[in-house]
N, C-alpha and C positions, 0 to 999 in steps of 0.2 A: 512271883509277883503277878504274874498273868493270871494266876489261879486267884486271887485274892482279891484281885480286879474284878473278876467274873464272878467271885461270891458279895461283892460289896454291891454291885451293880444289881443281881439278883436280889438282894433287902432290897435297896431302893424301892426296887421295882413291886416288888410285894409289895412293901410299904402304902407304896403312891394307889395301887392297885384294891387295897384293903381300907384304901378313901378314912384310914385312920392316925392322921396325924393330929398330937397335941400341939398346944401352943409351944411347951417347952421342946419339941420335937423341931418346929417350923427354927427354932435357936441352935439348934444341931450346932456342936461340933465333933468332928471326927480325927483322928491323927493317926495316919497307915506309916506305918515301921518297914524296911527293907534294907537288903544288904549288897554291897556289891563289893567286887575285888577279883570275884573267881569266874574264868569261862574256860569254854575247850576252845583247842585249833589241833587242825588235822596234822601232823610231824611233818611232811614233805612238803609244805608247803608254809610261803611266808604269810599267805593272807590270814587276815587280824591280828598277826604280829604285830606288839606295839612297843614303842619303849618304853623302857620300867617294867615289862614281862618278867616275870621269873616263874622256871617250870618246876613246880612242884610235883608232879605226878604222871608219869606216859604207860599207857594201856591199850593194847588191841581192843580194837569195836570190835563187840558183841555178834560182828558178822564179819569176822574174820578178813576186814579192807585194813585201811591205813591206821595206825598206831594214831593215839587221841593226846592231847599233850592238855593237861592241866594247866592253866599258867594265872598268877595273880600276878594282881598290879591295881595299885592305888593314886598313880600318878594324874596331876589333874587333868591330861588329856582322856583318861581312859575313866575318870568321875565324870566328867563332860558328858564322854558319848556314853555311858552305860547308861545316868541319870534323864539324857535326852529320848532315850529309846524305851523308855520303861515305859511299862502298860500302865505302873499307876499314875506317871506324868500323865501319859493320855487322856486316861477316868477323871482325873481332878479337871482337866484343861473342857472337857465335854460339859461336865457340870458346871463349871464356872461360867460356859456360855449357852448351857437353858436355863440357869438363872436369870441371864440377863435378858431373854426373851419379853416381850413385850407384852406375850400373851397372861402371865401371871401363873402361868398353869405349874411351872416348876417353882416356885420360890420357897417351897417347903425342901428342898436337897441343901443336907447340910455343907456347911463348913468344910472345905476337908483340907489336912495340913499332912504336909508329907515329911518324914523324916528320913534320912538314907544314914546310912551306919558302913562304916569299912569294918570290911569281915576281916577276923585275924590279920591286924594289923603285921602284927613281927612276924608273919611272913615272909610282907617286904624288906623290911628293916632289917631279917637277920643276916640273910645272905651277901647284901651289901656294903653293911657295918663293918666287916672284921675279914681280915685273912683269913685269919686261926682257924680250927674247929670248935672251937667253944662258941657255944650260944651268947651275945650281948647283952646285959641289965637291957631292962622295961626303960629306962630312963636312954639310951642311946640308939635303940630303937628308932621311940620316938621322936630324936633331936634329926635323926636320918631321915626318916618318913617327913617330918616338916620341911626338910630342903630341898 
């Protein structure tokens, strides 16, 4: 996301810099895609442990400290704060307010709409759903991820 931020912001910035915006340009709309679900936490410790974690993955850092724990989670505390922290909330929230600058000098920065997508939902859903070892239908998954 960060990275996408920094390249959306760089057009802009050409753009504005290249003093060549069309009219259909100045109507801009844009819609940035992003996913969330998956972070690291360090194993020996509880911080950014959340509820609705579940460890998919544990691996020594690459510098041979503490074991790295994979962990998704789709719960809407953790849609909350991923969504709240994201560099492209930031970019959109910046641009929305040098549009509304008085000076007139931004009103050519488009539109911009943001969509967030849960990564691999079942996931979450599978571990949760069933005793068993059998993976659950896509359909029970789901009905678990909504609860």
């Amino acid at each position: 996301e960060e990275q996408l931020a920094q390249a959306f912001s760089i057009a802009i910035q050409n753009k504005e810099e290249e003093n060549s915006v069309t009219d259909e340009e100045e109507e801009a709309e844009v819609t940035l895609t992003a996913r969330f679900g998956y972070r690291n936490l360090i194993e020996e410790s509880d911080i950014g442990a959340m509820e609705g974690d579940v460890s998919v993955e544990t691996a020594a850092d690459d510098k041979g400290g503490q074991a790295v724990i994979v962990a998704h989670n789709l719960s809407r505390e953790y849609a909350k704060m991923s969504i709240s922290k994201s560099p492209l909330v930031q970019l959109r929230q910046k641009i929305i307010s040098e549009k509304q600058k008085p000076d007139g000098e931004h009103g050519n920065l488009p539109n911009v709409h943001l969509l967030f997508m849960a990564h691999n939902p079942e996931t979450q859903g599978g571990p949760s759903s069933t005793s068993s070892q059998q993976q659950p239908d896509l359909g029970t998954i789901r009905r678990n991820i909504k609860a």
